[in-house]
C-alpha positions in Angstrom: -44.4 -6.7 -70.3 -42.8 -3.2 -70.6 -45.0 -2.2 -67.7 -43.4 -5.3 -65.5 -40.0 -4.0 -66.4 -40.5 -1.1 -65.6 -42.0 -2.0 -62.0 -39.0 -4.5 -61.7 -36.6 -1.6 -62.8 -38.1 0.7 -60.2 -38.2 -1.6 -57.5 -34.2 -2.7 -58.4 -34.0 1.4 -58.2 -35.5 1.6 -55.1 -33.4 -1.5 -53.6 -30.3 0.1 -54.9 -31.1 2.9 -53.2 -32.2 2.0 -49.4 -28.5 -0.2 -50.1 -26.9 2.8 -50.6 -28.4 4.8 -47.7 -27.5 1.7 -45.7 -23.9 1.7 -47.0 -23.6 5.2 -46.6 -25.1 4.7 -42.4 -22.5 1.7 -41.9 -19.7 4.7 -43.1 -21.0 7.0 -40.8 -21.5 4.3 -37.5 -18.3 2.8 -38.9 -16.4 6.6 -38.3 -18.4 7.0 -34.8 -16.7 3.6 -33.6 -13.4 4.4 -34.7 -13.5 7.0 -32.7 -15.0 5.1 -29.9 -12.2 2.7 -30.4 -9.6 5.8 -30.6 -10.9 6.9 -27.1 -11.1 3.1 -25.5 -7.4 2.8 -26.5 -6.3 6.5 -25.6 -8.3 5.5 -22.1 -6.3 2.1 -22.0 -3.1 3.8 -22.6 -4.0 6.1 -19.5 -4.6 3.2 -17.3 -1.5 1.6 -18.3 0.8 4.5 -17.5 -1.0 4.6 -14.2 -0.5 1.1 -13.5 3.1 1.2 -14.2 3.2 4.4 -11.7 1.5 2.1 -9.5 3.8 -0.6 -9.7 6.7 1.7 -9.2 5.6 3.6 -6.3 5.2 -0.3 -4.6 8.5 -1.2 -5.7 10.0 2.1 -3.9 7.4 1.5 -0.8 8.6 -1.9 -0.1 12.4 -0.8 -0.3 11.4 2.2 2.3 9.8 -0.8 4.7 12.5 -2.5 4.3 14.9 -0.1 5.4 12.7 0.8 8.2 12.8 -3.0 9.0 16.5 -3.3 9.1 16.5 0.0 10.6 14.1 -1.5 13.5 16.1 -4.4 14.0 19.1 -2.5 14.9 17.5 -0.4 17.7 16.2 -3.4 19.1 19.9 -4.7 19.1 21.0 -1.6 20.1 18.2 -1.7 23.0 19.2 -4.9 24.1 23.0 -4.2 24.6 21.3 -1.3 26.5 19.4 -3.2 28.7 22.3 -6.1 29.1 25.0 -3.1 29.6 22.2 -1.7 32.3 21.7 -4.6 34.0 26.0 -5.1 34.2 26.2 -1.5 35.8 23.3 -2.7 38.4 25.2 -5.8 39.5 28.5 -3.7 39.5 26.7 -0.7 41.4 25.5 -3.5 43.8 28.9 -5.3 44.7 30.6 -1.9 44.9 28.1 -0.6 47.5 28.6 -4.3 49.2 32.2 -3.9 49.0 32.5 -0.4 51.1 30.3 -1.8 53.7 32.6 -4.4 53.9 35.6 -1.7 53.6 33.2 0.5 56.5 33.7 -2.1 58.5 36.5 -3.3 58.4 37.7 0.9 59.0 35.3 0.6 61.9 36.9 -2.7 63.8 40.3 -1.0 62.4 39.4 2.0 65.0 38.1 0.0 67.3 41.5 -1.8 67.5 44.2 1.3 67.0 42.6 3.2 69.7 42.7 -0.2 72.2 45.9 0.1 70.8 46.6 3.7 71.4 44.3 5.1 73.8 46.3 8.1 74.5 45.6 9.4 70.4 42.5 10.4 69.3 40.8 9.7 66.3 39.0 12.0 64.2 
């Protein structure tokens, strides 16, 4: 009966003892994943501030393609008073050319007429 004490003794010993080496092995992969967890949220940090850089450097790309936009849209208004302001000086070029022929000829009949009228001058 000693004898079975003893064996149960030992093997409570032994027990005790692989539950200590496990204990002490969850302690040390317990330390190795808090440090895994340290780095995953040091890494998420990161990722964060870069997002927000992200987000930021959007936000101030969409107000520069905006201004460009509005920028765009004023050319083109700009243009098309242009091409309107253009197309006036055409028509105005064109009536005034119209206008001395009409004057040229006129001159021409008025010639025509003073030196019927005064044959004994001469015109230049």
């Amino acid at each position: 009966m000693t004898r079975r004490i003893q064996d149960g003794t030992q093997r409570s010993l032994q027990a005790m003892d692989q539950g200590c080496a496990m204990a002490n092995s969850n302690v040390e992969h317990i330390g190795e994943l808090s440090g895994s967890l340290s780095f995953i949220d040091q890494c998420v940090s990161t990722i964060k501030d870069m997002s927000l850089q992200i987000a930021s450097s959007a936000e101030e790309q969409a107000a520069v393609a905006n201004e460009i936009s509005c920028r765009i849209i004023s050319i083109n208004g700009v243009a098309d008073t242009t091409s309107q302001g253009a197309a006036q000086t055409t028509e105005a070029s064109r009536k005034l050319a119209d206008l001395a022929e009409h004057l040229r000829k006129i001159a021409s009949q008025f010639v025509i007429w003073f030196t019927k009228l005064f044959p004994y001058l001469q015109v230049i």
